[in-house]
Structures are given as C-alpha cells and as structure tokens.
N, C-alpha and C positions, 0 to 999 in steps of 0.2 A: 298598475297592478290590478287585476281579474281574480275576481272569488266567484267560485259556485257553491253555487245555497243548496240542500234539498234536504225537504221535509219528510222525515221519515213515516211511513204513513201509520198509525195509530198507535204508535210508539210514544208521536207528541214530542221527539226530538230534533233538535235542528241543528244540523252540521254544516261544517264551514269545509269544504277539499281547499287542495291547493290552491286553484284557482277563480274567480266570478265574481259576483256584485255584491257591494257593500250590505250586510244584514244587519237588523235592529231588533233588539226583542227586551220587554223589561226585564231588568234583573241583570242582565247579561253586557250592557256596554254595545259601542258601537263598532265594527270592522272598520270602518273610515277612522274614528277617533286613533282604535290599534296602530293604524297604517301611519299617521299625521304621526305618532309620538314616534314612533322610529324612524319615518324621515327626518324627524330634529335632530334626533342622534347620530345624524349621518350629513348632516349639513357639515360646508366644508370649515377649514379652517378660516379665521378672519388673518387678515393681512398682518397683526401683528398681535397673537394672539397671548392670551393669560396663562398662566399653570392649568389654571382649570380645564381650559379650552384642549390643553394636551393630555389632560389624564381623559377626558371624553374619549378622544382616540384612544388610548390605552384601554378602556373600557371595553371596546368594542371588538377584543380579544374571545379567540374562542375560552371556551371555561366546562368545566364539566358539571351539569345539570344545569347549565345556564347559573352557578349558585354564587359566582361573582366573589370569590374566597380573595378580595386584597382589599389592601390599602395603601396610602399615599402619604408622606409624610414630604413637603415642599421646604424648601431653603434657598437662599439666594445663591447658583449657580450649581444648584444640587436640587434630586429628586430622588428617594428616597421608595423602594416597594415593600412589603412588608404583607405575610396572608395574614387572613382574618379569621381565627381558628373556631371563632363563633361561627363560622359558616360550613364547617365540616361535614363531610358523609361518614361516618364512621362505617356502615354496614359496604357500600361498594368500594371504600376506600380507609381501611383500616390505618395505613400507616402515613396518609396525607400524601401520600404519591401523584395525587391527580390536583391537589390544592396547589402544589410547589410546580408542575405542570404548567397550571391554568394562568402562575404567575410569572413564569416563562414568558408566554404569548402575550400577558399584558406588556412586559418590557422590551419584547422586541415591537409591539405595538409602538411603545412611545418614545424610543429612541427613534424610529421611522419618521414619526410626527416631527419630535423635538431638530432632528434634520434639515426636513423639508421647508423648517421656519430658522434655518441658521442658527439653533444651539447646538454648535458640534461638540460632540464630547462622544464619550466609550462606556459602556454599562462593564461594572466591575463587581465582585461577590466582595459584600462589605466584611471587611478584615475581623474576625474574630466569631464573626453570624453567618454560619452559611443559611441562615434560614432567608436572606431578604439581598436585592442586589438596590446598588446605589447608580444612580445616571449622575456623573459630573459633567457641566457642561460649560464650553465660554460662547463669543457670541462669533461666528465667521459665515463663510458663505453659505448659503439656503439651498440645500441640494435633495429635493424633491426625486420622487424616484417611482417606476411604475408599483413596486412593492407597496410605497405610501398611498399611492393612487387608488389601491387593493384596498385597501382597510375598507373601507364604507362603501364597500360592493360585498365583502366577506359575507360568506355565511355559512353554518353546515348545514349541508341541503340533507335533509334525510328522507329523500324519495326518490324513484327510480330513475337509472339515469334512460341515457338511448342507447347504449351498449359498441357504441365506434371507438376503436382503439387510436390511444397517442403513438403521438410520430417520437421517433429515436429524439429528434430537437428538442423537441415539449419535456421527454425524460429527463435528459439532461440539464434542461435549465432547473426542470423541479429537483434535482440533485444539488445541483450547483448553490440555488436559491438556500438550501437547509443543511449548507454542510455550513457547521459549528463545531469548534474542539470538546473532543468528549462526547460525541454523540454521534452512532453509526445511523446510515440508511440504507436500507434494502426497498428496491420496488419491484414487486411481485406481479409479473404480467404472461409468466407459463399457467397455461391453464389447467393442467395437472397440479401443480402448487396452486392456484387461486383456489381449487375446489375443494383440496387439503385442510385449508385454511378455513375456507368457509364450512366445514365441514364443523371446525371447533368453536365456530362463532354459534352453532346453532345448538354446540355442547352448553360452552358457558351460557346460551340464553337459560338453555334448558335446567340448567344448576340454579342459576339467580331468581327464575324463577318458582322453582322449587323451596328459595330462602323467605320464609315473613319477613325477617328483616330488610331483607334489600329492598322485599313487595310494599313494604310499608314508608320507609327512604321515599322510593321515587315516586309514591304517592304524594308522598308532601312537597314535591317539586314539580307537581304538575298544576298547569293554571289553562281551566277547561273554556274561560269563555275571556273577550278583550277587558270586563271589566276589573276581573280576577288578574290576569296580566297586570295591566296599567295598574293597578293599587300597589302592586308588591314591588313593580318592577326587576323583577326577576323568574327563575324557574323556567320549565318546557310548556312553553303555550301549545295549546293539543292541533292549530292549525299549521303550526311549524314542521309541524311532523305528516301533514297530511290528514291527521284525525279529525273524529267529533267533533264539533265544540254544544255544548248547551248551560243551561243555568249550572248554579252552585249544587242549589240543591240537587239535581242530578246526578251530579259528577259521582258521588256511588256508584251506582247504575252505570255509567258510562264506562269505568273504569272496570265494571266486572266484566260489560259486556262484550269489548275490546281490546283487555288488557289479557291475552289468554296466551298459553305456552304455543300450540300450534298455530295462530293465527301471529302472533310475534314471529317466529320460526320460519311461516311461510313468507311473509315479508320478506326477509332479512334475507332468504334465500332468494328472491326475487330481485332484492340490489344487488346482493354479490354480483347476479348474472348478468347485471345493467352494467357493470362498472368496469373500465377499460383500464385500472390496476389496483396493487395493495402497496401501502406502502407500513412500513413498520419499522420504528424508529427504536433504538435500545442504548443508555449509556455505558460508557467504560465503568463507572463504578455507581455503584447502589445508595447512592445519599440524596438528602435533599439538595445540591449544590447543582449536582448530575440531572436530578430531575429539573431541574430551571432550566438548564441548558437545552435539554428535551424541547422543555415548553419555545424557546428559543429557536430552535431548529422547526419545531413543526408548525409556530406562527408562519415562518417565511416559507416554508416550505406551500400552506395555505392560502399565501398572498400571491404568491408566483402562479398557484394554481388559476386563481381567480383570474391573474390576469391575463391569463393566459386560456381565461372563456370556461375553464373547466369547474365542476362542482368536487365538494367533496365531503366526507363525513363519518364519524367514528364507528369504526365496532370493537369494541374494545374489551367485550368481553372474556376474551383468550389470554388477556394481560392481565383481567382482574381476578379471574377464577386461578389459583396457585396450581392448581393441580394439571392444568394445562399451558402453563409456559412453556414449558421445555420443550414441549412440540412444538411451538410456534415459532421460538425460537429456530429450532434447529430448522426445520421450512424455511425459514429466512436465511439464514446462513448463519446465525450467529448460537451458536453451540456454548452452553455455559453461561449464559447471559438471559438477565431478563429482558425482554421485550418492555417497554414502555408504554407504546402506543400502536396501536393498528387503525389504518383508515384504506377506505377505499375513495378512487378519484374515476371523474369523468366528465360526460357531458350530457345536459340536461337541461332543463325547466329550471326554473328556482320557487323560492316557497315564502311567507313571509318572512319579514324578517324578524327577529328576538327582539327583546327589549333591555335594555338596562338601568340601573338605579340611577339618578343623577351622580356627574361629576363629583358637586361637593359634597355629597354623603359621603365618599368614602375617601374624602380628605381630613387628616389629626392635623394638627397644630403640632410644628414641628420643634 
C-alpha cells in the first residue's frame, strides 16, 4: 500500500491522500504502524480457530461511523449478538436504525466465517428480543466460500471510482448475493434516476450540514491522524476518506477548513458521476428485526461486490434526512416504503483500511 505525503506550504499542515509513503511526525503516530494494525485484523483465519478468532471476522463488518455499535455474548455451540446502545448516534440516527443495521453485517460476517471453519448452523431472531439475533451452531463440513474470502479485502471505499459500467452478470450476482426475506433491492444504473437521486444526496448533505448536532456527532467520530485511530480503535480515520491527516491539536482547523457544505457537495457529486450504480435496500416492515435483515442483505451484497473487484460506499443521506424518503423511495420502486440504505458501487483504487477495536473487547461473559 502507497501514501502520498504533501506538505502544505505555510499552513504547517501535513496530509496523508489515498495513496504514498509511510509519514512520521511527533504527536501524530506512524502510517506504517496504522497499516501493520489493520493487516492483523485481516490476517486469515487459523486452522482451527477460537470464538474470538470468529467474532474478529464479524468485526470487520461495515458499521456506520465506523462506531462498532455490538456485542458478543459466546456459549457452547451458540453465539449470541446483541448492539451496544453506549455506542449510539442519536443526532444522525435517532431511532437506532443504523446501529441494528451495522448489526446485521456483523452476523452475516460471522456466520460466513463460522462456515468456512465447519460450524454449520442458521442465524435465527432470538425468540422474544428482536433487538439481537442468535448463531446456533454444530460442527460439520467447512464450506468456505468467495463471500468469506471477501471479508478481509472489504472495505467502504469512499473516493472516486473510474466511472465503467457492470456487466448484466456482475448485477445479478450482486442481486442474487443480498437477496434475504424481508428485504427488497433495487439497483439504480438509468442515468436519469442516478442523477435524481444524487440530486437528494447533496439535499440531505446540505440539511445535516446545516444540523450542530449532526456537525458536532460526526466530529467526535472523526480520528485526524494514525495515532488518534490506533488509541480508540474506532471512528472515520480522515485518510480513509481521502482527507487531511495532521496533529490533534489541529484537527479544529482541519475540520473547519475541509468540513464545508459546498466542498462536501462537490465531492459527493463527483462519486455519484464515478460510480457504475446505486443500490437501495428497503425492508417490508419498520422494526428493529427488519433492519437486521437489512444489515444482512447489504453485508453480502458488499462481499459479492468485493469479489467481484468492485468498490463501494454509503450515501445515505436521503434515508436519514425524513423528509426526503419518499422520494427516494419512489426513484427506486418502492412507493410507501422507507428506504434503508443507499450505496453506490464500482470500480476503483481502494484507500486504507479502518481499524477495529480488538476481538475480546466486545466479548460479555455469557
């Protein structure tokens, strides 16, 4: 992996792009160190691994702010998920819709894993709690699959792709891959609807950004330099994004200087135009159970992507902002329905990778 360094001149800042040579600056951590901790995280599985070793996989689920909203509760021939409402966004995510989401993706993560190492079993909505789903598992054949293979290439690339359109095959496998009960797909590849759509991506930016509270949210989920990353393990490290990175003390400054309505705007209108479809995912019904499934559907749906060489990555602000569902909705087909998630897919570069909190941190005692 390639990072380019440059120093901004009498600014006295130093940014990290997507790509080039590992930089070092005190205060700040190392790029090599960043890089080392999340290839450990992506190292494979061992031959006959622990619970622990499988909820790592699970980990490495998309999540919304990178904010890592679960937990794992292990038993003998059961696994157990469950969010972590300590880790809430209340301001972009008022009623936990993206937490029960993000917990989704964890359990389609680790039933993949738990697979590929022969514990077959079926993830089931635990009887009486739709808040958490349970993996029961016994021990049979080890059926590894290119999905699993995906996991620890995954990533949401949030920079521009090269703008070449998927073949009708590629469609359909990503169909195929994220069809789950209870959960519709549309992918969005007329260009008249992409631009529709994109049109409300750059409404809701314009709203959220208009919110202190959301502005203040995703401030605290942002980690501007590796050494910021690595302590918390968690949150949007600003090279993942393609951003800045500089010291702590900075990240004020950083944050005013680049965190701006039309310069977000112009971005985001610049992936839409990169990006070779949309995909938007919506459940049959509005509960926490429905949004799991969600999460379910668009893990795999992001693994098939992956493997299938392509990047992908959220804009989701058409789903958070209330007042623009119904449009996006209806653009997709799905009239009367909320939309759940929006993502556009393609091909591209990729970027670093995120980091996660260790395994056993987010293992109770079951």
């Amino acid at each position: 992996m390639k990072r380019r360094t440059l120093l901004l001149a009498g600014g006295g800042l130093l940014a990290a792009g997507a790509a080039g040579t590992a930089l070092s600056l005190r205060g700040m951590g190392s790029t090599q160190d960043y890089a080392a901790g999340a290839a450990r995280l992506r190292e494979a599985l061992t031959a006959q691994p622990g619970m622990v070793d499988l909820v790592r996989f699970a980990t490495l689920a998309a999540n919304s702010h990178n904010t890592q909203p679960w937990r794992f509760r292990l038993a003998p021939g059961r696994m157990a998920l469950l969010p972590d409402f300590a880790r809430r966004t209340p301001a972009v995510d008022p009623d936990d819709h993206h937490m029960f989401v993000s917990l989704g993706c964890a359990a389609a993560n680790l039933a993949l894993a738990a697979q590929a190492r022969g514990l077959t079993g079926e993830l089931r909505f635990a009887s009486g709690s739709p808040d958490h789903l349970v993996f029961e598992h016994g021990v049979g054949p080890a059926t590894a699959s290119p999905l699993f293979e995906a996991i620890v290439q995954r990533q949401s690339t949030r920079g521009e792709y090269d703008g070449r359109t998927a073949s009708s095959a590629d469609l359909d496998q990503l169909m195929q891959a994220a069809r789950t009960p209870g959960v519709e797909l549309a992918l969005v590849t007329d260009t008249a609807a992409r631009e529709r759509i994109g049109e409300l991506v750059l409404a809701g930016n314009s709203a959220q950004m208009a919110d202190p509270a959301f502005v203040s949210e995703l401030r605290q989920w942002l980690r501007f330099n590796p050494r910021e990353a690595l302590s918390s393990g968690d949150g949007l490290y600003a090279a993942c994004s393609g951003n800045p990175i500089g010291p702590s003390w900075l990240a004020p400054t950083l944050f005013k200087l680049f965190f701006k309505e039309k310069t977000e705007n112009d971005k985001y209108a610049r992936q839409l135009r990169s990006a070779a479809g949309l995909a938007v995912f919506s459940a049959d019904k509005d509960d926490p159970e429905h949004w799991l499934r969600v999460g379910q559907a668009c893990q795999r749906f992001a693994l098939q992507a992956t493997a299938l060489g392509m990047k992908h990555a959220f804009l989701n602000q058409p789903a958070e902002v209330p007042s623009l569902r119904a449009e996006l909705a209806a653009l997709a087909g799905f009239p009367g329905r909320r939309p759940n998630l929006l993502m556009r897919f393609g091909y591209g570069p990729g970027l670093p990778y995120s980091l996660r909190r260790s395994a056993a941190s987010v293992i109770e005692p079951a």
